[in-house]
N, C-alpha and C positions, 0 to 999 in steps of 0.2 A: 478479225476479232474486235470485241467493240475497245475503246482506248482508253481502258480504265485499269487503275495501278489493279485489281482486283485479278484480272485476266491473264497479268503477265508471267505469270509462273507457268503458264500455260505454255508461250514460249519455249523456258525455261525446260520442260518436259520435253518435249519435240525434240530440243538439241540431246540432251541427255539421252533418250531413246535411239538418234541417230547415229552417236557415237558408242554406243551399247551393243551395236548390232558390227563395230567392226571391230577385230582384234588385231588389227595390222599396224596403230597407232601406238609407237613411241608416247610415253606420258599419257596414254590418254586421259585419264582423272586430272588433271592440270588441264589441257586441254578444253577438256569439257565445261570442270570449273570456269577457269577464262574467258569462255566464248558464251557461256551461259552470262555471266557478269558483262561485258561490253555488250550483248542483247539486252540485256534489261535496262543495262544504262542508256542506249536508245531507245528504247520506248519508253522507258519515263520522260527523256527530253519530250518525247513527242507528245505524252499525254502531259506533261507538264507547262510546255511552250507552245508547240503546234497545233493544239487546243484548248489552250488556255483559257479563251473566252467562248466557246462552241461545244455545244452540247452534239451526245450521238456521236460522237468522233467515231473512227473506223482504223484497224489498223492493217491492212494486208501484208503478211509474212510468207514468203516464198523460200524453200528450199530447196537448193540444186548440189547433189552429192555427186561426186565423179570421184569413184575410187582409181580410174587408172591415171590421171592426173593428182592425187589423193592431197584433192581437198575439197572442201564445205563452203558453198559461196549462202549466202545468207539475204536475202533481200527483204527489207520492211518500205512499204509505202502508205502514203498520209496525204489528206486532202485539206489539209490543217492549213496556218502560217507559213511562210517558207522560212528560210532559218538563211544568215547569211555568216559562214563560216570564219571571213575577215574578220566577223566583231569579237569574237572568240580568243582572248590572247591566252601565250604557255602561260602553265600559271610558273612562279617564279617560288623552288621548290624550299629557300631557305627564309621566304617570306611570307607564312601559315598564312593562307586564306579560308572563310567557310564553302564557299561553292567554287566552281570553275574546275575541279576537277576532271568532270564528265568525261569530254572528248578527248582530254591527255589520256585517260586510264584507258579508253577503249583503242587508242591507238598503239599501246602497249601491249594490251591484250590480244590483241587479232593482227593477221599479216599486212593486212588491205582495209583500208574504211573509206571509202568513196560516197560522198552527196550531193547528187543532183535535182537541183529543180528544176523538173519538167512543167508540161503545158498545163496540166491540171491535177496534179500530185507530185508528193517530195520522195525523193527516191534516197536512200541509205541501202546502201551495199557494204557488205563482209565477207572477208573472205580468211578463211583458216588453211594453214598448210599443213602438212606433215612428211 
């Protein structure tokens, strides 16, 4: 999908349709919400930072549902900037900041967030359990 904040509800729909289709899921409205939320907050990083200065960006989202391991692994990749996780500190929860939240909350939200930079795209991986 192309990397523009315009698209990403787009996303957003996919997971909700996915988790629609199973009633086996404890919370799923929570759930859904959640994982809907830490997807968007990855792809805003990536249309925000990993294309910052690059027109045309491209966002590829991959979905891999395994109900008899019952969970939702989530894969986004970007031919963007790479992103170096180290720069990234917790943010420090009794001293308000305006940004840095991002990557705390989505680690909150989701079981797994794994980011690898490969040979020629940034890999972000999710994974939801239940």
């Amino acid at each position: 999908m192309p990397a523009e904040h315009r698209f990403l509800n787009v996303v957003g729909s996919c997971v909700e349709a996915l988790f629609e289709r199973m009633s086996n899921i404890p919370e799923r409205e929570i759930k859904t919400y959640n994982t809907q939320l830490a997807v968007h907050e990855i792809c805003t990083n990536i249309v925000n930072h990993a294309y910052k200065d690059i027109e045309n960006g491209r966002i590829q989202v991959l979905f891999f549902l395994d109900e008899d391991a019952q969970q939702l692994e989530i894969n986004l990749y970007d031919y963007g900037v790479r992103f170096d996780p180290s720069s990234v500190r917790e943010p420090n929860l009794d001293e308000p900041q305006v940004h840095g939240y991002g990557l705390f909350l989505v680690r909150q939200l989701v079981d797994e967030v794994v980011y690898t930079p490969e040979a020629s795209r940034n890999h972000w991986r999710l994974v939801v359990k239940w």
